[in-house]
ZAMARGU-4260 file (C-alpha; in steps of 0.2 Angstrom, whole numbers, plus 5000, padded with zeros to 4 digits):
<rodrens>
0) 5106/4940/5017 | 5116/4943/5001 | 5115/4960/4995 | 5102/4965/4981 | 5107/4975/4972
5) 5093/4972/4959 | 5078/4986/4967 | 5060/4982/4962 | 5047/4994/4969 | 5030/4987/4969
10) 5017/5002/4971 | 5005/4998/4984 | 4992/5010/4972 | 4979/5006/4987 | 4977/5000/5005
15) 4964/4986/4997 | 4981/4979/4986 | 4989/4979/4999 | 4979/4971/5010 | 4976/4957/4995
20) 4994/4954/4995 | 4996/4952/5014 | 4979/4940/5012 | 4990/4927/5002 | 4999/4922/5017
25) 4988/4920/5029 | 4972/4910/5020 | 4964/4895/5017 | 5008/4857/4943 | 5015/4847/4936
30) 5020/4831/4941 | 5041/4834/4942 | 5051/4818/4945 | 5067/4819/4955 | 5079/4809/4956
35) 5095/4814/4972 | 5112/4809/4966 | 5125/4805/4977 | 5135/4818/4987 | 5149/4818/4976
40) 5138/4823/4961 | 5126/4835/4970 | 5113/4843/4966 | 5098/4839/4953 | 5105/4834/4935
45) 5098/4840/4919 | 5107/4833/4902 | 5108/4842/4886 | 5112/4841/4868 | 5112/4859/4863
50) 5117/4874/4866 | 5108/4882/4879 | 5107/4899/4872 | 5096/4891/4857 | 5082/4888/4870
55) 5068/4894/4860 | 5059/4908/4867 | 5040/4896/4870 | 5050/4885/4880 | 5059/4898/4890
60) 5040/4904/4894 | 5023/4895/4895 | 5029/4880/4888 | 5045/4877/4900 | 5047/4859/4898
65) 5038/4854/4884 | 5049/4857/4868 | 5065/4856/4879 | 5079/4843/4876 | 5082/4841/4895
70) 5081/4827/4904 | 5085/4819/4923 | 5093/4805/4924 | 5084/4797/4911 | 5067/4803/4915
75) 5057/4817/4904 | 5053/4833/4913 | 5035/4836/4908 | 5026/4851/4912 | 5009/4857/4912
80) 5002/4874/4911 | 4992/4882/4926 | 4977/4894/4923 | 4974/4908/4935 | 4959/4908/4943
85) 4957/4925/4955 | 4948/4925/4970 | 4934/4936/4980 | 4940/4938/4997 | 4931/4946/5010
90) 4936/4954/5025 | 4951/4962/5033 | 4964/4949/5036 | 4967/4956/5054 | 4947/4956/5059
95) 4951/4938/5068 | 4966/4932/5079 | 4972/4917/5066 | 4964/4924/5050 | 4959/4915/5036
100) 4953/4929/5022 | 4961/4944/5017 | 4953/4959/5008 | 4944/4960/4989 | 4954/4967/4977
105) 4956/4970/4959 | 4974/4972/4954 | 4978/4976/4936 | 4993/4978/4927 | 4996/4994/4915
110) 5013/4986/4908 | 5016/4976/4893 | 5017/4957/4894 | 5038/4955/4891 | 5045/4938/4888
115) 5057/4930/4899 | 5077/4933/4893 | 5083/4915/4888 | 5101/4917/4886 | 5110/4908/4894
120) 5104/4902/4914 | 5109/4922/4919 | 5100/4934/4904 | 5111/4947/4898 | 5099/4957/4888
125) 5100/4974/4886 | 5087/4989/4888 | 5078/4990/4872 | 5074/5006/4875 | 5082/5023/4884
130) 5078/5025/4903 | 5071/5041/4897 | 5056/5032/4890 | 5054/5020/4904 | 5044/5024/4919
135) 5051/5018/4936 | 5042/5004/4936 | 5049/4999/4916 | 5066/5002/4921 | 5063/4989/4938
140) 5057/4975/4929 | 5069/4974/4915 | 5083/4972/4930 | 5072/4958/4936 | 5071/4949/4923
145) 5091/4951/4918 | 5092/4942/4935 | 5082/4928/4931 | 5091/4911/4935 | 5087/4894/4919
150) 5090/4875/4925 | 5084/4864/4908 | 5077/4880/4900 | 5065/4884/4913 | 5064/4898/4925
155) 5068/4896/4941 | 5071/4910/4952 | 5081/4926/4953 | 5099/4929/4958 | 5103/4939/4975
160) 5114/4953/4967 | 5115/4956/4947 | 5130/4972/4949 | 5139/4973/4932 | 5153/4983/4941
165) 5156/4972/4954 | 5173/4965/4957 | 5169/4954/4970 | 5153/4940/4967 | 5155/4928/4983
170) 5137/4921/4983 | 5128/4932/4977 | 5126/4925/4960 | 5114/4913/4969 | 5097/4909/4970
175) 5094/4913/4990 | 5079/4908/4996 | 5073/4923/5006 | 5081/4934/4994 | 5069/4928/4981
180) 5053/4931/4988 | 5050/4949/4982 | 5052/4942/4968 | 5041/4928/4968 | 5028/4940/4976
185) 5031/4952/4959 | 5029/4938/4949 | 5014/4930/4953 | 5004/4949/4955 | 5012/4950/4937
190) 5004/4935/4932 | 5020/4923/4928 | 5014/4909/4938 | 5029/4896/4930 | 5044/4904/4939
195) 5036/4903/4956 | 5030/4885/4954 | 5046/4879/4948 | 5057/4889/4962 | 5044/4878/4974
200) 5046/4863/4966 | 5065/4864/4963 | 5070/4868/4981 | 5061/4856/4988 | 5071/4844/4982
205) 5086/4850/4989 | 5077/4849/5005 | 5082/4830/5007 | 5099/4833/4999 | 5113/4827/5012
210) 5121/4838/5021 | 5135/4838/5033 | 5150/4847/5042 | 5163/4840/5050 | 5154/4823/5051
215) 5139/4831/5059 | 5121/4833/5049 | 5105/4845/5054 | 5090/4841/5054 | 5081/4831/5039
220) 5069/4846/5038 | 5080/4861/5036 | 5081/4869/5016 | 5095/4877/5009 | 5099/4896/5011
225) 5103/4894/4992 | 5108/4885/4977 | 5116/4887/4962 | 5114/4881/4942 | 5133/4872/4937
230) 5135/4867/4919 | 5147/4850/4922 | 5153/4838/4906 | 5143/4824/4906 | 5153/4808/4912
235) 5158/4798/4898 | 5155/4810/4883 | 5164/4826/4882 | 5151/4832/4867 | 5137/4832/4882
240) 5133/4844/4897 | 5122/4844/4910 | 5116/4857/4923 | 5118/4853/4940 | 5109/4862/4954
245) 5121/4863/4969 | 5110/4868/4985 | 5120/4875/5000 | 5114/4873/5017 | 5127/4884/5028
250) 5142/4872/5026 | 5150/4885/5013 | 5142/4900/5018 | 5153/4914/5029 | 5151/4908/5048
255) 5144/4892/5044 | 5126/4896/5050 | 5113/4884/5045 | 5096/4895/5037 | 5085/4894/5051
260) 5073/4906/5039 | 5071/4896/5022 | 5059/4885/5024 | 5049/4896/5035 | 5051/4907/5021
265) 5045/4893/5008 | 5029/4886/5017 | 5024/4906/5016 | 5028/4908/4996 | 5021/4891/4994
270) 5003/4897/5003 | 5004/4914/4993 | 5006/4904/4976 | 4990/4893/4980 | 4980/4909/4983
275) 4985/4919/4968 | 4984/4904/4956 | 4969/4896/4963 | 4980/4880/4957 | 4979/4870/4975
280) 4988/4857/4966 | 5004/4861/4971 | 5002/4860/4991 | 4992/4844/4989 | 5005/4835/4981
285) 5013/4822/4991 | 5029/4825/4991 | 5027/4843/4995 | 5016/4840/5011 | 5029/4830/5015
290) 5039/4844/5013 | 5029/4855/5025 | 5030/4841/5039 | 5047/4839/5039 | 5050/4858/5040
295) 5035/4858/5055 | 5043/4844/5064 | 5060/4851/5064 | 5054/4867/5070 | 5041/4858/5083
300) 5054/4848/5088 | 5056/4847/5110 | 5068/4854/5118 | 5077/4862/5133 | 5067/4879/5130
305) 5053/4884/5140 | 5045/4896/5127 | 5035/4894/5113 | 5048/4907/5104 | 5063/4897/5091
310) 5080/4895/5098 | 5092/4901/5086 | 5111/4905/5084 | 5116/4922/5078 | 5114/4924/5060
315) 5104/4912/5055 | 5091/4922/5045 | 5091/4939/5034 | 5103/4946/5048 | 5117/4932/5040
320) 5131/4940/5051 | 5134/4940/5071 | 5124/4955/5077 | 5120/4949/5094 | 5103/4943/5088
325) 5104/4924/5095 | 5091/4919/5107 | 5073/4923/5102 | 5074/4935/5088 | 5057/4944/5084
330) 5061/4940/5063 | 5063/4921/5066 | 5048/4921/5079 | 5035/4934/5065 | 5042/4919/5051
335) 5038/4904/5062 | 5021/4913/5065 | 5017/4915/5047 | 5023/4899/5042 | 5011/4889/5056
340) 4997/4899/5049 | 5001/4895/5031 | 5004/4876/5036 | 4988/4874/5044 | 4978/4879/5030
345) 4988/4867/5018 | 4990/4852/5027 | 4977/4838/5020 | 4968/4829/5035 | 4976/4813/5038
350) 4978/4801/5052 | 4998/4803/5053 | 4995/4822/5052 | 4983/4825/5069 | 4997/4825/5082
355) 5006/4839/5069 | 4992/4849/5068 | 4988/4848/5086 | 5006/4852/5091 | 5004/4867/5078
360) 4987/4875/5084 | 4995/4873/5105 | 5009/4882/5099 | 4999/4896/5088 | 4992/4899/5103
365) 5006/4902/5116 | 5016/4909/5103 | 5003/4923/5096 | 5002/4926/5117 | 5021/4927/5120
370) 5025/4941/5106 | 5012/4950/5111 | 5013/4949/5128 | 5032/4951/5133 | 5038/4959/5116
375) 5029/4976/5116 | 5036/4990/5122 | 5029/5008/5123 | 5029/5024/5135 | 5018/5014/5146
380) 5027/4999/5147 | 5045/5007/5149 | 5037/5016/5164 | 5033/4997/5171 | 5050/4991/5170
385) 5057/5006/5181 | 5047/5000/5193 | 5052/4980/5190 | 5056/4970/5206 | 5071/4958/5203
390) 5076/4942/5210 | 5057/4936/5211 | 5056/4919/5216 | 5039/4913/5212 | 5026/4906/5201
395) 5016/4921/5200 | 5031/4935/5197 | 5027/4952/5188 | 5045/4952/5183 | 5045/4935/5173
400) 5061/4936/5165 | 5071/4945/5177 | 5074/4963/5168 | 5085/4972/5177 | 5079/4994/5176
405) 5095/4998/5173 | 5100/4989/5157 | 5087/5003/5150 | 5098/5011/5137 | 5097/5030/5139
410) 5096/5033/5120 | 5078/5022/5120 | 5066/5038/5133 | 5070/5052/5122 | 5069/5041/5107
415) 5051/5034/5112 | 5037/5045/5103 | 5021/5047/5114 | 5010/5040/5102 | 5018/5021/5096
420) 5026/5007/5101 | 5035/4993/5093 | 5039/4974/5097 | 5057/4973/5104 | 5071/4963/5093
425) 5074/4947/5107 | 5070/4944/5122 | 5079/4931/5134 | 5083/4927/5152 | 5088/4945/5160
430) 5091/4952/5142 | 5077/4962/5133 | 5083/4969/5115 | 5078/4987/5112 | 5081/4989/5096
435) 5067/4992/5082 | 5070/4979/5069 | 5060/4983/5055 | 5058/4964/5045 | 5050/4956/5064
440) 5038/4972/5063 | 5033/4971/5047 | 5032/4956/5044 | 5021/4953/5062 | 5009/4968/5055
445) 5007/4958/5039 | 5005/4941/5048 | 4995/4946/5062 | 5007/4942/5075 | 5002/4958/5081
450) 4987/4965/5087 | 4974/4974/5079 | 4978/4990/5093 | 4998/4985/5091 | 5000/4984/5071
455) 4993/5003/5071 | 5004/5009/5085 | 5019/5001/5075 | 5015/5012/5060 | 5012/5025/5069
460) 5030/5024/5078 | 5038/5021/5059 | 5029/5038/5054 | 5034/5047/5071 | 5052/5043/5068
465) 5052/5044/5046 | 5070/5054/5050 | 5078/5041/5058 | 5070/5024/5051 | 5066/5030/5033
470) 5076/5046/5027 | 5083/5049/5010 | 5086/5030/5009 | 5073/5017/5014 | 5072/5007/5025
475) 5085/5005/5041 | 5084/4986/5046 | 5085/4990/5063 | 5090/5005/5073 | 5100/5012/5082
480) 5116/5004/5074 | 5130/4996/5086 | 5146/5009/5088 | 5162/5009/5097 | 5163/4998/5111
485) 5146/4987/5110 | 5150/4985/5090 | 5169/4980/5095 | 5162/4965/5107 | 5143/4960/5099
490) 5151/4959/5081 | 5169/4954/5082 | 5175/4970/5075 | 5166/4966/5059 | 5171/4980/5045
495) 5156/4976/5034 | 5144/4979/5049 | 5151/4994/5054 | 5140/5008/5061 | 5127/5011/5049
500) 5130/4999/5036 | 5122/4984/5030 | 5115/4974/5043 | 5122/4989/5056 | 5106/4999/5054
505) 5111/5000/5034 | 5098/5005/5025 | 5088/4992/5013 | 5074/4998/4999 | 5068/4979/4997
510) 5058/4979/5013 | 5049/4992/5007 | 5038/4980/4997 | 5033/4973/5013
</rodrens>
């Protein structure tokens, strides 16, 4: 995951708001025209005549499309404006085991209404007023909004890092998927719908892009890890420019690792849009249930594997660097939860779709059974793998996945509170991962992944061990970090993951909005 360096705190205010956000994920447009060009010219196209920073402000905002000059491959972008329309919800979106309401809420917004920066595709406007002045909250959304990415004069996500003193970009002046869903989240409680719809919309069509590395291709489902707005010469007329968006699906990023996370990821930002809206046009359109099912085949796809859990290489989601996290990892598995959840709800009834949705409720099933099952770990369960028999040969074993007692690490007893627990961060084949990964936790809390008993035994673990997990700088993504030896061999001697740093149990404020 690229580093943000762009911080938004979203205050929670009440456990009723925050139980309205977590409802968007788990409950019940405009007509864009697309046109793929070929792999030599990636990316989607966008001509204009002008200079970009003379977008006027209406069509930067509300009106994105209409009064633009842009165009796709000869086809007029049209866009229409979508009203809000709130909803009541009811109960608490843990009360069942697949839920389909969250909790009644009524979240208002103290701040002023600010326009969107238009100049240029990253803004570069300044504070307009001294940080003195600003609360906490001011001081966030102005560096949200400088980060804010334009294709064709419209809105369209958020760049991962926006660090004026930084000497070294890499990728992180893209648009990550992942990366902007905090954003999108702040967004739509903001009530700036466009940006959100647009980012949907956009990536979507990078889904079918081609995509290939050394002669091999993925699946047709997979969606980038990120993409990038280019302004190219237009072929045959130097006085011309176009904007091209050029997706990357892990053939350029470090380690070559395919985002096993975005469209997980998409499916879930695509559910909480329709719910914050009301505008259920968006999931219903055509090409965007196809979208869905390409992302559900892909991941429903048979295999070798014997559990309901994803197979996944190392890297392949928020943790982008090998940390000895291929296998099963909690973060894919709370994801691919979500995302079935989210799917289900939006998927219209069809003939084609009723093997889909079949496959999807079977593997709801045995998944939700799976984490909670074999994944939990507190006092009590430590004490039952002491006592595991190894080398059981039989249908009806205790030990199923042949734990051996001793691979136990010694840090885990003392660190263990007596009240808690917490789902472990993989589990494979005489391998259990006791490290506390905090995305997988909280993320499974806000999914319902977890039980109703287990999500409050998490929180309680995070509060029992506030020194270690949260400390002057929120949040560790996972702890304890790898050192000497076992960082040397799991990492490759990595020196951006060293021992408490970045993905290392490095500490990272944007989970905190989670």
């Amino acid at each position: 995951m690229a580093a943000s360096e762009t911080v938004l705190r979203i205050p929670l205010g009440s456990l009723s708001q925050s139980c309205y956000l977590a409802s968007f994920f788990v409950n019940s447009t405009p007509n864009l025209s697309f046109k793929p060009v070929s792999r030599a010219k990636r990316g989607l196209r966008c001509t204009n005549s002008h200079d970009l920073s003379r977008v006027s402000t209406s069509a930067a905002r509300g009106d994105s499309f209409h009064g633009s000059n842009c165009a796709l491959r000869g086809k007029k972008l049209v866009s229409n404006i979508c009203k809000c329309q709130k909803h009541d919800v009811e109960e608490s979106i843990r009360s069942t085991l697949l839920p389909s309401d969250g909790l009644s809420s009524e979240l208002k917004s103290d701040l002023d209404e600010k326009p969107l920066p238009v100049n240029g595709s990253v803004s570069s406007n300044g504070n307009a007023q001294s940080a003195g002045t600003k609360s906490i909250e001011d001081e966030a959304w102005d560096l949200l909004r400088q980060s804010v990415v334009f294709y064709c004069g419209s809105p369209i996500g958020t760049i991962a890092a926006n660090d004026p003193n930084s000497t070294s970009v890499l990728n992180y002046d893209q648009v990550f998927i992942r990366d902007f869903i905090p954003s999108g989240i702040a967004f739509l409680l903001k009530g700036e719908y466009d940006i959100v719809r647009n980012f949907i919309l956009y990536t979507l069509q990078l889904q079918s892009w081609e995509k290939t590395m050394d002669c091999h291709s993925p699946g047709q489902g997979l969606m980038p890890a990120s993409f990038k707005v280019k302004t190219v010469p237009l072929d045959g007329d130097d006085s011309m420019t176009e904007e091209v968006l050029d997706p990357d699906f892990g053939e350029a990023a470090i380690g070559r690792v395919a985002p096993v996370d975005s469209g997980l990821w998409w499916i879930i930002l695509l559910r909480a849009y329709g719910k914050c809206t009301g505008d259920l046009s968006v999931q219903e359109r055509v090409d965007v249930q196809t979208g869905i099912k390409m992302i559900l085949k892909l991941c429903l796809a048979d295999g070798f594997d014997m559990f309901p859990t994803l197979l996944v290489t190392d890297g392949s989601c928020m943790i982008d660097r090998r940390m000895g996290i291929h296998g099963h990892p909690l973060e894919i598995q709370a994801l691919f939860y979500s995302a079935l959840v989210c799917a289900r709800e939006m998927l219209t009834p069809e003939d084609g779709s009723a093997d889909l949705i079949r496959a999807l409720n079977n593997r709801l099933v045995a998944l939700n059974f799976h984490i909670r099952e074999y994944y939990w770990l507190d006092l009590k369960k430590i004490n039952e793998i002491y006592r595991y028999q190894t080398e059981e040969y039989s249908y009806d074993a205790v030990n199923k996945f042949n734990i051996y007692p001793d691979q136990i690490p010694s840090w885990l007893v003392d660190f263990m509170p007596n009240r808690g627990g917490y789902l472990i961060g993989n589990l494979q084949p005489a391998h259990m991962d006791f490290r506390f990964f905090s995305l997988g936790n909280l993320w499974s809390i806000v999914g319902s992944l977890a039980s109703n008993e287990q999500s409050h035994a998490i929180l309680d673990f995070i509060e029992a061990k506030w020194a270690e997990l949260v400390a002057d700088m929120p949040f560790k993504i996972c702890y304890p970090a790898m050192e000497g030896e076992e960082w040397r061999i799991i990492t490759g001697s990595d020196p951006k993951n060293t021992p408490w740093s970045y993905h290392n149990g490095g500490a990272w404020p944007t989970l905190l909005w989670q």
